[in-house]
C-alpha positions in Angstrom: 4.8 4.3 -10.4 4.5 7.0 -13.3 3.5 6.8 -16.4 5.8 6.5 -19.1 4.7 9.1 -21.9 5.1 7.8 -25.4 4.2 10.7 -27.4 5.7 11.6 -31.2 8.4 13.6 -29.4 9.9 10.9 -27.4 12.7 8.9 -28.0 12.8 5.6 -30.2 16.0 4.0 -28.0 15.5 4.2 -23.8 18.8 5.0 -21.9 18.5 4.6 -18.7 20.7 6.4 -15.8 20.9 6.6 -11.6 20.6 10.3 -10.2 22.0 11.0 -6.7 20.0 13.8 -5.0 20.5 14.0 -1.7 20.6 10.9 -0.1 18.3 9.4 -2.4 19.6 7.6 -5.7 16.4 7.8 -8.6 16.4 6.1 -12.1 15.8 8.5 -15.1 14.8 6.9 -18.8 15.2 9.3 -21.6 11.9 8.4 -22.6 10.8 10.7 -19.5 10.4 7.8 -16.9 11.6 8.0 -13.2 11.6 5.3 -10.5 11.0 6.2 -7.0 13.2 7.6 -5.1 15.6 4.7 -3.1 18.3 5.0 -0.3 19.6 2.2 -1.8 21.2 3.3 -4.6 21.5 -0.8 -6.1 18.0 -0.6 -5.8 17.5 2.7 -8.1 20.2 0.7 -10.6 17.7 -2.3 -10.3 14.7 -0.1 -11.2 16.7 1.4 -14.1 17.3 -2.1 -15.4 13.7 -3.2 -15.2 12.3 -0.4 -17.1 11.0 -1.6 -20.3 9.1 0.5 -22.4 4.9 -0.7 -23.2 4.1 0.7 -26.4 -0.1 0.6 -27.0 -1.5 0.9 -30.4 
Protein backbone atom coordinates (compact mmCIF):
# COMPACT_ATOMS: atom_id res chain seq x y z
CA UNK A 1 0.00 0.00 0.00
CA UNK A 2 1.61 3.51 -0.51
CA UNK A 3 2.60 5.77 1.63
CA UNK A 4 0.60 8.64 2.43
CA UNK A 5 2.83 11.93 2.27
CA UNK A 6 2.10 14.39 5.00
CA UNK A 7 4.30 17.11 4.01
CA UNK A 8 3.61 21.17 4.89
CA UNK A 9 1.93 21.25 1.42
CA UNK A 10 -0.72 18.79 2.00
CA UNK A 11 -4.08 19.22 2.83
CA UNK A 12 -5.45 19.63 6.52
CA UNK A 13 -9.11 17.84 5.51
CA UNK A 14 -8.83 14.24 3.36
CA UNK A 15 -11.56 13.93 0.65
CA UNK A 16 -11.70 10.97 -0.69
CA UNK A 17 -13.11 9.84 -4.35
CA UNK A 18 -13.35 6.49 -6.78
CA UNK A 19 -11.63 6.78 -10.28
CA UNK A 20 -12.71 4.55 -13.09
CA UNK A 21 -9.79 3.80 -15.50
CA UNK A 22 -10.33 1.26 -17.57
CA UNK A 23 -11.91 -1.53 -15.97
CA UNK A 24 -10.34 -0.78 -12.86
CA UNK A 25 -12.14 1.54 -10.20
CA UNK A 26 -8.97 3.22 -7.74
CA UNK A 27 -9.56 5.39 -4.56
CA UNK A 28 -7.77 8.87 -4.62
CA UNK A 29 -7.37 11.07 -1.17
CA UNK A 30 -6.51 14.60 -1.71
CA UNK A 31 -3.87 14.11 0.72
CA UNK A 32 -2.02 12.24 -2.36
CA UNK A 33 -3.08 8.59 -1.32
CA UNK A 34 -4.32 5.92 -3.78
CA UNK A 35 -5.70 2.36 -3.16
CA UNK A 36 -4.97 -0.38 -5.39
CA UNK A 37 -6.45 -0.76 -8.29
CA UNK A 38 -9.94 -3.07 -7.92
CA UNK A 39 -12.45 -4.60 -10.56
CA UNK A 40 -14.78 -4.19 -7.98
CA UNK A 41 -15.52 -0.84 -7.97
CA UNK A 42 -17.48 -1.42 -4.08
CA UNK A 43 -14.30 -2.54 -3.22
CA UNK A 44 -12.28 0.77 -4.38
CA UNK A 45 -15.39 2.76 -2.41
CA UNK A 46 -14.50 0.45 0.64
CA UNK A 47 -10.79 1.44 0.40
CA UNK A 48 -11.70 5.13 0.06
CA UNK A 49 -13.75 4.77 3.19
CA UNK A 50 -11.00 3.09 5.24
CA UNK A 51 -8.37 5.61 4.51
CA UNK A 52 -7.61 7.40 7.61
CA UNK A 53 -4.79 9.64 7.68
CA UNK A 54 -1.56 8.68 10.48
CA UNK A 55 -0.04 11.72 11.38
CA UNK A 56 3.75 11.05 13.26
CA UNK A 57 5.30 13.74 15.28
Amino acid sequence: MPQQDLSAGAPATHTTTTVERGSFAVARCTCGWSGPARRSRDRARTDARSHVPTRTP
